[in-house]
Every structure is written in structure tokens, then in C-alpha cells.
C-alpha atoms as an extended CHARMM CRD file, in Angstrom:
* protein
*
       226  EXT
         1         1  UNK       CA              0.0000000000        0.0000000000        0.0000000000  PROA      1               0.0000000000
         2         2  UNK       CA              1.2600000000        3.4290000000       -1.0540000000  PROA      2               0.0000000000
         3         3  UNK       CA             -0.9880000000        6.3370000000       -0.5170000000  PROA      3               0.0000000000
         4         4  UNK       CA             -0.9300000000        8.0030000000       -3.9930000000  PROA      4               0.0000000000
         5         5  UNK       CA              1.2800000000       11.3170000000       -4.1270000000  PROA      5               0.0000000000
         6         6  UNK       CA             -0.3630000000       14.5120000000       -4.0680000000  PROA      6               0.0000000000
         7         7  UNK       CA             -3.5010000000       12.7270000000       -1.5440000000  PROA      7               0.0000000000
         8         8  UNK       CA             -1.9670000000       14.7980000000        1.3720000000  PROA      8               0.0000000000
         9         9  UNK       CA              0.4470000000       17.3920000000        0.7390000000  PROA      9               0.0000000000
        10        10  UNK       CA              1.8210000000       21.1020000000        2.4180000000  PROA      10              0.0000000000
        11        11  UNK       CA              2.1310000000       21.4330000000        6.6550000000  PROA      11              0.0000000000
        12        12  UNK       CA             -0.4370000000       18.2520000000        6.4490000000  PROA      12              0.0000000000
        13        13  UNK       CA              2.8310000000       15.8660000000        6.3380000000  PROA      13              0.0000000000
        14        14  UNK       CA              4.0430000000       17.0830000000        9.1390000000  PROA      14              0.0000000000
        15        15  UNK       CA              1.5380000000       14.9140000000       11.0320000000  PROA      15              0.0000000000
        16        16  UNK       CA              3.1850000000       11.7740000000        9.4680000000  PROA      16              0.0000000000
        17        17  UNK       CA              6.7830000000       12.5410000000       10.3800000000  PROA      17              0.0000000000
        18        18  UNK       CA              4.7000000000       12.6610000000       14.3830000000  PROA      18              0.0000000000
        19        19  UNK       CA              2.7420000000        9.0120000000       13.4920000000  PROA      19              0.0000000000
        20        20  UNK       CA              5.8590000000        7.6590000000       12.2630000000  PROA      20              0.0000000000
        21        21  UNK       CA              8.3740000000        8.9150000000       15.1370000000  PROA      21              0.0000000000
        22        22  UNK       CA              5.8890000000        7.1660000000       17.3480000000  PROA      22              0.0000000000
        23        23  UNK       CA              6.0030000000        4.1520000000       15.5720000000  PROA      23              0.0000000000
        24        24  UNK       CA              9.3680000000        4.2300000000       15.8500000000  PROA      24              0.0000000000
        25        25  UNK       CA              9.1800000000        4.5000000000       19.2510000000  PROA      25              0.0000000000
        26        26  UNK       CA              7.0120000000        1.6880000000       20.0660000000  PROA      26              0.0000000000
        27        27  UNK       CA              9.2380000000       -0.5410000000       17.9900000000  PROA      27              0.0000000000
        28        28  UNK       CA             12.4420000000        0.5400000000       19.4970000000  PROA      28              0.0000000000
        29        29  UNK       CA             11.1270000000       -0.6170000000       22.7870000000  PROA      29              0.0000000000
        30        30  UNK       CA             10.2200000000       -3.7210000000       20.9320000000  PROA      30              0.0000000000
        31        31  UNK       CA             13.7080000000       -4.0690000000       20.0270000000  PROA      31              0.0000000000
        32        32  UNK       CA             15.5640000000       -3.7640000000       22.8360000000  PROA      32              0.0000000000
        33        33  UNK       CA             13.6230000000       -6.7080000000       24.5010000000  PROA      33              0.0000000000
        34        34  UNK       CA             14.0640000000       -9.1230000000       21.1140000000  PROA      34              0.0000000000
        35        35  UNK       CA             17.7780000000       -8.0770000000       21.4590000000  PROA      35              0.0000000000
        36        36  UNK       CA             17.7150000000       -8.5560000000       25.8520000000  PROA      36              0.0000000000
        37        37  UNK       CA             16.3990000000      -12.0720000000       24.6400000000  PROA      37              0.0000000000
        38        38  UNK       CA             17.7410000000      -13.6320000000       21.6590000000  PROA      38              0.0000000000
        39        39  UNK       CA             21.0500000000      -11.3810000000       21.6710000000  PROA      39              0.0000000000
        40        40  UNK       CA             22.2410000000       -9.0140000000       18.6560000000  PROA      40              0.0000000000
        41        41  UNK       CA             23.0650000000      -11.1850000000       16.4820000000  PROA      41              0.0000000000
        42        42  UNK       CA             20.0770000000      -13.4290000000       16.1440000000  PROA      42              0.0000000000
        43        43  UNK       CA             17.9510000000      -10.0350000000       16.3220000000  PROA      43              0.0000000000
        44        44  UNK       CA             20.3490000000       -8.5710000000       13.3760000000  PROA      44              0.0000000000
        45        45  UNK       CA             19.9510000000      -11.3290000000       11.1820000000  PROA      45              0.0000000000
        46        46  UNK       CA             16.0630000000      -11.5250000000       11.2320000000  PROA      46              0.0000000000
        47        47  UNK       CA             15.7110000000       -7.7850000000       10.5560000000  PROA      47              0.0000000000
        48        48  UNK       CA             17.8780000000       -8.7910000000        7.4270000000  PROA      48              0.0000000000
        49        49  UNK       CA             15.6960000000      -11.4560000000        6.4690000000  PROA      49              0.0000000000
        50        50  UNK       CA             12.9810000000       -9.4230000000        7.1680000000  PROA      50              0.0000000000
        51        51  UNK       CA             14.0910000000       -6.5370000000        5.1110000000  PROA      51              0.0000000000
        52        52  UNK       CA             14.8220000000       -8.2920000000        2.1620000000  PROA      52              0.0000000000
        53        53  UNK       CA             11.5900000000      -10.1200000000        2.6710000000  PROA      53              0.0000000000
        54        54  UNK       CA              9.5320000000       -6.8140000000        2.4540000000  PROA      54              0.0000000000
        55        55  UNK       CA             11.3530000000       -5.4130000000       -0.5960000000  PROA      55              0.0000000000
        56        56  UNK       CA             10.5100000000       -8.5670000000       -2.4900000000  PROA      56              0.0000000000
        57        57  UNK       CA              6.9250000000       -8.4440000000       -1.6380000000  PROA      57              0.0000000000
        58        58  UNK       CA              6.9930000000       -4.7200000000       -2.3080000000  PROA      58              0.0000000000
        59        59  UNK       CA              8.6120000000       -4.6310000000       -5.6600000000  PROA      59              0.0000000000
        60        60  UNK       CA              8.2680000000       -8.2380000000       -7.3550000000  PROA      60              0.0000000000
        61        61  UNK       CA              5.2940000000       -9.6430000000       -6.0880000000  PROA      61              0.0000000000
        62        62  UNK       CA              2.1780000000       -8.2700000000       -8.2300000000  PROA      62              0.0000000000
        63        63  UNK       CA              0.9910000000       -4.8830000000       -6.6470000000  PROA      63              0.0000000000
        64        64  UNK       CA             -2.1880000000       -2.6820000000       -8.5130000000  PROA      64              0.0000000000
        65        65  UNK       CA             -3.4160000000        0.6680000000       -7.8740000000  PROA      65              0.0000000000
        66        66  UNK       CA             -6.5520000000        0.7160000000       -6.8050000000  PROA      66              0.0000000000
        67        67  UNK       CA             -9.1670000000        3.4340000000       -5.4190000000  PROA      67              0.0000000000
        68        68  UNK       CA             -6.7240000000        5.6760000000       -3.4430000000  PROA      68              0.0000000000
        69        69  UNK       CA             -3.5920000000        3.5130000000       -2.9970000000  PROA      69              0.0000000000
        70        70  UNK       CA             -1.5590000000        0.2920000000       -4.4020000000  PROA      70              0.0000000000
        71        71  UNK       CA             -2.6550000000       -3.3440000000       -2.6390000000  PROA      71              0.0000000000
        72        72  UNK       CA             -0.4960000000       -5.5460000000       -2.0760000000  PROA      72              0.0000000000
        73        73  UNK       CA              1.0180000000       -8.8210000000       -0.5430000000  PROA      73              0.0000000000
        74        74  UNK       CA              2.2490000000       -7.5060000000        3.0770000000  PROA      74              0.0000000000
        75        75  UNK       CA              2.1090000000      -11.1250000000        4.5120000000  PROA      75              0.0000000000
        76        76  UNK       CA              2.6270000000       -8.8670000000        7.6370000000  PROA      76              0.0000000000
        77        77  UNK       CA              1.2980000000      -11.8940000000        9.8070000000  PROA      77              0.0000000000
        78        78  UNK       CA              3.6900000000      -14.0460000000        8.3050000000  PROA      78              0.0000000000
        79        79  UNK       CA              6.9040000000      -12.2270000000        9.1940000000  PROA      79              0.0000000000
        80        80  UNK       CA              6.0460000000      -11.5040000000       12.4070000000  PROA      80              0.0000000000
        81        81  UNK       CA              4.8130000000      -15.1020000000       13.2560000000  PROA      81              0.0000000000
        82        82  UNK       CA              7.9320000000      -16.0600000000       11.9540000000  PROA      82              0.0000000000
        83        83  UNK       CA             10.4660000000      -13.3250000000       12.8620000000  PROA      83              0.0000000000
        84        84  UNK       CA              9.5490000000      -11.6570000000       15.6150000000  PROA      84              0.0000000000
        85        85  UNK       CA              7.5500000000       -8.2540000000       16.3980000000  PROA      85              0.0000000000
        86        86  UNK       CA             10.6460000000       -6.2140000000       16.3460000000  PROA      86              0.0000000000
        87        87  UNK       CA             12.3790000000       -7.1470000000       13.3520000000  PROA      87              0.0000000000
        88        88  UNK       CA              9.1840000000       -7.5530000000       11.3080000000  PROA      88              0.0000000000
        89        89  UNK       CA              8.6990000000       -3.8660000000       11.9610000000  PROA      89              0.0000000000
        90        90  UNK       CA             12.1430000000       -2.8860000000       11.2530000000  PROA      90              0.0000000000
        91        91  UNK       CA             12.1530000000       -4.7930000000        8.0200000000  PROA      91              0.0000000000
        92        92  UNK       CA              8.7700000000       -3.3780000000        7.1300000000  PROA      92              0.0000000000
        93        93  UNK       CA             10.4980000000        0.2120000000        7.4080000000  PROA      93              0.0000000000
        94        94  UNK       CA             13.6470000000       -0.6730000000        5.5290000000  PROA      94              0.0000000000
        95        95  UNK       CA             12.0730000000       -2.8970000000        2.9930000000  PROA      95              0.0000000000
        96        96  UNK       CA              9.8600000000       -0.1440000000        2.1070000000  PROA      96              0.0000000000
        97        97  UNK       CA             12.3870000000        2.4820000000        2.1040000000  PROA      97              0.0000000000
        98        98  UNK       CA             14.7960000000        0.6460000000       -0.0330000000  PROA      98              0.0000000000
        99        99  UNK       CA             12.0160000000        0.0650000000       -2.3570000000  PROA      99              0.0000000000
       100       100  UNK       CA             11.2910000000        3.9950000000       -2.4910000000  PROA      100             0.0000000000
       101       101  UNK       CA             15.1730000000        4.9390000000       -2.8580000000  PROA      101             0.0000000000
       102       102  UNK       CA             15.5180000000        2.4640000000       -6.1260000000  PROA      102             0.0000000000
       103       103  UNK       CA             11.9790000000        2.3480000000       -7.4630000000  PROA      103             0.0000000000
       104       104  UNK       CA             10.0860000000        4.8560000000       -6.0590000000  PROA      104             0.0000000000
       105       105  UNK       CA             11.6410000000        8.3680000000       -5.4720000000  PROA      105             0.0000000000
       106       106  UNK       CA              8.4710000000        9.9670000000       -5.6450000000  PROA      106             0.0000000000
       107       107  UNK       CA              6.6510000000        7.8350000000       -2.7630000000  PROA      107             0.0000000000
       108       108  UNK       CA              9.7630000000        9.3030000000       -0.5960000000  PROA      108             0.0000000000
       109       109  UNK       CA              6.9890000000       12.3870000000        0.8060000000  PROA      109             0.0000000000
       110       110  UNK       CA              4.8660000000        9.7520000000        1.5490000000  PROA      110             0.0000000000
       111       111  UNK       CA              7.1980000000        7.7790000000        3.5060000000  PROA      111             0.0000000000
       112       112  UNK       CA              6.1310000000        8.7780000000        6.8210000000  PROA      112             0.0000000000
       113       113  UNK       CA              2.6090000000        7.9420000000        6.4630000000  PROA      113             0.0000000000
       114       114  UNK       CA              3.3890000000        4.7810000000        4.2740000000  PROA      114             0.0000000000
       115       115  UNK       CA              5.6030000000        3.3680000000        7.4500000000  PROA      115             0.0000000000
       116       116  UNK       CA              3.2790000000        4.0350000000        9.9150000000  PROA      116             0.0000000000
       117       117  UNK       CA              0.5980000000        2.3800000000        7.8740000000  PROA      117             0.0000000000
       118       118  UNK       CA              2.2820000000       -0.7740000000        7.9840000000  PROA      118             0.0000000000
       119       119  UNK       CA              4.0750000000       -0.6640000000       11.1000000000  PROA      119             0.0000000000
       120       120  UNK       CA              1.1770000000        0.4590000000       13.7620000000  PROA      120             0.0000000000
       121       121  UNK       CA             -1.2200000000       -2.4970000000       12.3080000000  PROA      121             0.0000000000
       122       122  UNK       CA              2.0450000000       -4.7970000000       13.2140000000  PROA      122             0.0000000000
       123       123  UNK       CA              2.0790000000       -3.8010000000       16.7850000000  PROA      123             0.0000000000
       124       124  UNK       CA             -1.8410000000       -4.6360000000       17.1280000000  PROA      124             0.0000000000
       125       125  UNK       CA             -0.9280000000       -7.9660000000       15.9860000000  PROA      125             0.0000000000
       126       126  UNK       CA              1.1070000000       -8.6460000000       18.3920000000  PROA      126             0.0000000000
       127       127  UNK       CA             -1.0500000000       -7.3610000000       20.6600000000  PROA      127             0.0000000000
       128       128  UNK       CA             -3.8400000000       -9.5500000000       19.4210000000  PROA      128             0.0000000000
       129       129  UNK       CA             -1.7680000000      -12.5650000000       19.5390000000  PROA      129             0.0000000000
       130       130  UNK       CA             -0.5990000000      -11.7600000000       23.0630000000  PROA      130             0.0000000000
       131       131  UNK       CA             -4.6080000000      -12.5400000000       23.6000000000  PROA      131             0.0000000000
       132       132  UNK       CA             -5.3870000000      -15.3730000000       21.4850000000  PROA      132             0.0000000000
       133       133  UNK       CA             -2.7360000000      -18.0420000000       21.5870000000  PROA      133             0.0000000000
       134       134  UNK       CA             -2.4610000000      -19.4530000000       24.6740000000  PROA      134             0.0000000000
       135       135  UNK       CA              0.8740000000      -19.0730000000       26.7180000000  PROA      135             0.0000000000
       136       136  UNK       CA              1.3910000000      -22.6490000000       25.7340000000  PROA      136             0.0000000000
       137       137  UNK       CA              0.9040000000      -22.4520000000       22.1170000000  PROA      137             0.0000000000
       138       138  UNK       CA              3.5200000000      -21.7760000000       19.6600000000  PROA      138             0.0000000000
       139       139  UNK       CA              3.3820000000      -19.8320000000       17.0610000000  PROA      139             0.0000000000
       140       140  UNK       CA              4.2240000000      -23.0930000000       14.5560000000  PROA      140             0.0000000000
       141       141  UNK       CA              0.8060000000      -24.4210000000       16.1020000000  PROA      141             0.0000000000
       142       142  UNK       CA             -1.8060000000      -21.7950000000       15.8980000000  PROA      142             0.0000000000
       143       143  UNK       CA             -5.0100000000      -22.5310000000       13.8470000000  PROA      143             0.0000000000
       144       144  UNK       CA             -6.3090000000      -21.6320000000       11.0110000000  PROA      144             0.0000000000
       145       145  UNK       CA             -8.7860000000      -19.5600000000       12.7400000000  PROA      145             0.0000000000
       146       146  UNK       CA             -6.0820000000      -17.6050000000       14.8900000000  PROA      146             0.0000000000
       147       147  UNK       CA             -4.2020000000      -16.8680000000       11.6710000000  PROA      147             0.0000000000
       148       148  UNK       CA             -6.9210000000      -15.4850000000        9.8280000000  PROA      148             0.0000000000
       149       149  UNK       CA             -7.6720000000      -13.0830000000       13.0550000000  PROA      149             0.0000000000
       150       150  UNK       CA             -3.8480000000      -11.9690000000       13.0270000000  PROA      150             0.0000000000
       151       151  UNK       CA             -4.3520000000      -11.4570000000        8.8780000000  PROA      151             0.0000000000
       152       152  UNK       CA             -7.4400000000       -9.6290000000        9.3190000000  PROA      152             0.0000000000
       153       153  UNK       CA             -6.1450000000       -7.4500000000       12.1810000000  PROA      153             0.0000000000
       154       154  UNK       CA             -3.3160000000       -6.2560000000        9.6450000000  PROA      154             0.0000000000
       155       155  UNK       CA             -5.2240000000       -5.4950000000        6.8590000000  PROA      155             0.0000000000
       156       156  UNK       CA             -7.8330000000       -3.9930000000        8.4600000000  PROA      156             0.0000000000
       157       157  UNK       CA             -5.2980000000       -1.8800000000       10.4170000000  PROA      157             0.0000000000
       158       158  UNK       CA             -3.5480000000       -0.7380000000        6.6500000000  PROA      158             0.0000000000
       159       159  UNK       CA             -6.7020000000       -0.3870000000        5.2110000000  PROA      159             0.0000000000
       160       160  UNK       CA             -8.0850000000        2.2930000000        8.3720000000  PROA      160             0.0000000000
       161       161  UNK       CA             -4.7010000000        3.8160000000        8.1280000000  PROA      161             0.0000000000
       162       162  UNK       CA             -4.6720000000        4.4450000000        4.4320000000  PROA      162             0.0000000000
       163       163  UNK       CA             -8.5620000000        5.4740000000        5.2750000000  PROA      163             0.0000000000
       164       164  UNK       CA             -7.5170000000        8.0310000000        7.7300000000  PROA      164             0.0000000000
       165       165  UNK       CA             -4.2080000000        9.5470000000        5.6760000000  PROA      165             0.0000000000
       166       166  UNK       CA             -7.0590000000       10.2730000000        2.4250000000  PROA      166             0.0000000000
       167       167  UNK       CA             -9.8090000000       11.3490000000        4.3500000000  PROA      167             0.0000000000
       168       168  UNK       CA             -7.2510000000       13.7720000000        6.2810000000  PROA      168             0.0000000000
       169       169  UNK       CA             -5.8700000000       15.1090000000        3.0620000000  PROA      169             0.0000000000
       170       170  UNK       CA             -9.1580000000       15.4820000000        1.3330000000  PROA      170             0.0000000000
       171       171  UNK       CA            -12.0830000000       15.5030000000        3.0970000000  PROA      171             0.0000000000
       172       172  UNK       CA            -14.9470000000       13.5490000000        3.0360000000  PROA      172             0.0000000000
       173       173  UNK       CA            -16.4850000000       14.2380000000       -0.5000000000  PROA      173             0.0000000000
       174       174  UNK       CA            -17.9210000000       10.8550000000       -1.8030000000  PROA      174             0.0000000000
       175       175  UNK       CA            -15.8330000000       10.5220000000       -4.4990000000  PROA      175             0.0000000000
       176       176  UNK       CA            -13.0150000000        9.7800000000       -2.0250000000  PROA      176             0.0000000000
       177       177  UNK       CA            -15.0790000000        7.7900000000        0.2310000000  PROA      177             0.0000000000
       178       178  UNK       CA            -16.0540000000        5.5940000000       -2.9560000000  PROA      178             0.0000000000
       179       179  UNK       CA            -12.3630000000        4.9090000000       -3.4670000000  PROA      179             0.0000000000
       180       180  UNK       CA            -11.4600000000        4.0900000000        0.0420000000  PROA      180             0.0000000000
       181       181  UNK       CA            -14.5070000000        1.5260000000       -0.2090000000  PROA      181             0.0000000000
       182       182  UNK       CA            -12.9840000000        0.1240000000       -3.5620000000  PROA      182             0.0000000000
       183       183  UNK       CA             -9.5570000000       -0.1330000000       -1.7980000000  PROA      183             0.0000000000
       184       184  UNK       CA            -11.1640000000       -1.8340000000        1.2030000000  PROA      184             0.0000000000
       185       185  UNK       CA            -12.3780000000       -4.2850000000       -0.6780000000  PROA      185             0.0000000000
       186       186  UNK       CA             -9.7890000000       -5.1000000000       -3.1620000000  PROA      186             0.0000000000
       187       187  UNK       CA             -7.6140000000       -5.7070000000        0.3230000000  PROA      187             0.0000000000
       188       188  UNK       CA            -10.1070000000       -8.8030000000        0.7850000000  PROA      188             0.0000000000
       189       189  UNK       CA             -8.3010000000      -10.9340000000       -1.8430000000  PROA      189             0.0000000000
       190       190  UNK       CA             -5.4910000000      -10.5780000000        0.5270000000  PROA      190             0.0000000000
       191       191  UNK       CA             -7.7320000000      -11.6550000000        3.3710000000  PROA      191             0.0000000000
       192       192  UNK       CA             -8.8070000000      -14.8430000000        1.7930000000  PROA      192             0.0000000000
       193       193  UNK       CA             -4.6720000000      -16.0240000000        0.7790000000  PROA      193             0.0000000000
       194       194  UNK       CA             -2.5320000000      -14.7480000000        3.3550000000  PROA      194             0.0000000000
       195       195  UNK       CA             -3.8690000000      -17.1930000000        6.3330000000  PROA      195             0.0000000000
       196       196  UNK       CA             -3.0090000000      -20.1690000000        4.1000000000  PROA      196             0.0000000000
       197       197  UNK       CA              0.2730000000      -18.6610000000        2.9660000000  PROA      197             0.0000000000
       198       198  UNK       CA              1.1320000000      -18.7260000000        7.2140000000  PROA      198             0.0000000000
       199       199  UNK       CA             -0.1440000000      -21.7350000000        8.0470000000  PROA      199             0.0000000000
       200       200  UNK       CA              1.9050000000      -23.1380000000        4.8960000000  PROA      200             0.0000000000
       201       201  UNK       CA              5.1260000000      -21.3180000000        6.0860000000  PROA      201             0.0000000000
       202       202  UNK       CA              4.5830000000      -22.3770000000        9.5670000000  PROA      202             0.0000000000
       203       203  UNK       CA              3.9920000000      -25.8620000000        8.3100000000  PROA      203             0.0000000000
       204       204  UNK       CA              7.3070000000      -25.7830000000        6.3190000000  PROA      204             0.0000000000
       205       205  UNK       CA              9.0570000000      -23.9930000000        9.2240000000  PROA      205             0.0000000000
       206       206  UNK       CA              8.3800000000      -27.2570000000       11.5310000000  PROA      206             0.0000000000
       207       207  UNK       CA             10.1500000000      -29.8370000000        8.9460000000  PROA      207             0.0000000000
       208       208  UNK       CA             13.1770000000      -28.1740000000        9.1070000000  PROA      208             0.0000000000
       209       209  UNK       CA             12.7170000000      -27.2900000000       12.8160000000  PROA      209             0.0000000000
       210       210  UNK       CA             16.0670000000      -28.5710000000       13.9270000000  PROA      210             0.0000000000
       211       211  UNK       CA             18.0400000000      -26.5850000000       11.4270000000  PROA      211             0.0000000000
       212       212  UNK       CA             15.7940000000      -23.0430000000       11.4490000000  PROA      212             0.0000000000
       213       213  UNK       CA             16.4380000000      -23.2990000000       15.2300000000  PROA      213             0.0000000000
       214       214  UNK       CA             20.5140000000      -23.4020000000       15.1250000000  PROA      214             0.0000000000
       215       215  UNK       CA             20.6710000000      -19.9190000000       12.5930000000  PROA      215             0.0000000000
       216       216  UNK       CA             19.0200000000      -18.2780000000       15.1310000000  PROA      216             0.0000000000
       217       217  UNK       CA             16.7670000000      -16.5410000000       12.3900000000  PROA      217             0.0000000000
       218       218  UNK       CA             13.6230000000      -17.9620000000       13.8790000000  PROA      218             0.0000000000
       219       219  UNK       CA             11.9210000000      -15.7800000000       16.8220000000  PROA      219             0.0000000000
       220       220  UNK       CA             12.0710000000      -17.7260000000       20.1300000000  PROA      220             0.0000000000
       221       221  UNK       CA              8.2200000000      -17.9480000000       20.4760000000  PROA      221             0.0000000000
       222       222  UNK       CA              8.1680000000      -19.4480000000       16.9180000000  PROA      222             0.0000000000
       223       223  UNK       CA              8.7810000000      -23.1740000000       18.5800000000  PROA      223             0.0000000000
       224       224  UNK       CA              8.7450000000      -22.5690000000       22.0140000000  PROA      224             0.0000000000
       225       225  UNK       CA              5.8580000000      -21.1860000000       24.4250000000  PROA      225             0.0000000000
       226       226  UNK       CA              6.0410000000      -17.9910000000       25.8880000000  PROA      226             0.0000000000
């Protein structure tokens, strides 16, 4: 998701350098427990991964404008299930900044509200999961039904964001709340495949549990309960 250039422009960025500051904040704090747990270099290398994750999904896997931004595969569930929180985030933010450097100059204005779009619907999730796997659980074992409420959390979370960023740059005429619905809605394809695409993943992930476990780029709660 990229908010189209030009949707909120003058002093009105200024309020996404504030949203994204603060979603830096959050996932600093984040960070400095992952790195308390699992130790730099595990922490380093997943942000990597994580990074390089988000830049493919970004720029290679298929991405459409439509309504009043771009959809596309996040799988924002995925890397956190599989990452961690705190390098999920940080990947999010570099992934998507690399993309604009390279590919994308003229999303760099946006960048502010484009990074807290995807990062603040990543710290729900954890939130949410925090609630609905039990203590017990890992995150290799959580249902179908659990990943389709972390997937749904995310995209409903980009999709209020992106809501919020138009509406705040242009009002509510109807013509822009037609496109937010139209954007909405295309965002439920992504619904409907990304819960399969974790569980998949996760499945994988256990086969080679042995081996994921000694690079240290899986997140501790990925095998292990909390």
C-alpha cells in the first residue's frame, strides 16, 4: 500500500513525520527486549531477512493501484509469526524504504505515512496474539482460525490507516469515500490467501525445525511457548 502522491500534501505531512516517530518509538522498545532475549546477532539477522523479505513483496510480487492507494502482498502476519515483532517492523520500514530509494523516489513524501501504515497495524498484531494463543501455544501451532484473526487485524489496520491519511488530506467528499470503499475491498483478496500462505510457512518452518532453530533466524516464540 502506497498512498498516492499529491492525496496529502503542504504542513499536512508534518503529522506523518509525528505518526511515524511514534512508531518508531514503540518498535524501538520492541527491540531492545528481542535483542535482551535472543542477543544481537540473532535479532540482526532476522531484521535482514525481514528486510529483504519486504522489498521482495513490495517490488516483485504483483501490486495494482486501486481506489486511493496500491494493494499488495504484506504477509505482515507471516513475518512476524515467523520473525519476531521487532524485526518484522524494522524490516517493514527498511524494505519499504529501499524500495522507495531504487523504485520509487516519488513515494519518498509519503514515507512517513506509508511506514506508519504498515508498522502500527504490526504492533496490534502482536497485541492480538498476546490474547489469542495461549501461553502454551507456539506460534508453529496456531489454527487456522487464529491466523486469519492476526491477517485480518493487519489489513484492516492498513486499510483504516490508508482510510484516515485520504480522508485527512481530502475531506470527506464521496468521491473519495467511494475509493477508500474500492480499496477496502480489493484488500479482501489478501484476506482470503494470506492465512493459508502462514499456516503453509509455519507448516514448512516445523520440517526443518532442527536446522531453522541453530541460525538463530527464527523468533524464540516461533517453537517454544512464551
Amino acid at each position: 500500500m502506497h498512498i498516492e502522491p499529491g492525496l496529502v500534501t503542504g504542513a499536512k505531512l508534518a503529522l506523518s513525520v509525528v505518526t511515524a516517530v511514534g512508531a518508531a518509538g514503540f518498535t524501538a522498545k520492541h527491540a531492545m527486549d528481542t535483542i535482551r532475549e535472543t542477543g544481537v546477532m540473532s535479532f540482526a539477522a532476522r531484521t535482514l531477512v525481514a528486510s529483504i523479505a519486504v522489498f521482495i513483496f513490495f517490488q516483485v510480487l504483483p501490486h495494482h493501484a486501486i481506489g486511493v492507494s496500491e494493494v499488495h502482498f504484506i504477509f505482515g502476519s507471516t513475518i512476524f509469526l515467523i520473525l519476531g515483532a521487532a524485526p518484522a517492523a524494522i524490516g517493514l520500514a527498511v524494505g519499504l524504504l529501499l524500495q522507495g530509494i531504487f523504485f520509487a523516489q516519488f513515494d519518498l513524501p509519503q514515507y512517513g505515512m506509508n511506514v506508519t501504515t504498515i508498522i502500527v497495524p504490526l504492533l496490534a498484531i502482536k497485541a492480538v496474539a498476546d490474547r489469542i494463543i495461549a501461553p502454551g501455544t507456539a506460534y508453529a501451532d496456531v489454527s487456522y482460525k487464529q491466523a486469519l484473526l492476526l491477517s485480518t487485524t493487519y489489513q484492516a489496520g492498513v486499510v483504516a490507516w490508508v482510510g484516515f491519511w485520504v480522508v485527512y488530506g481530502q475531506g470527506f467528499g464521496s468521491d473519495v469515500l467511494a475509493s477508500i470503499g474500492t480499496f477496502g475491498a480489493a484488500y479482501m483478496l489478501v484476506v482470503a490467501i494470506e492465512p493459508f500462505v502462514d499456516l503453509a510457512i509455519l507448516a514448512g518452518a516445523k520440517l526443518i525445525k532442527k536446522q531453522l532453530s541453530a541460525t538463530g533466524l527464527a523468533a524464540p516464540r516461533l517453537f517454544n511457548a512464551a
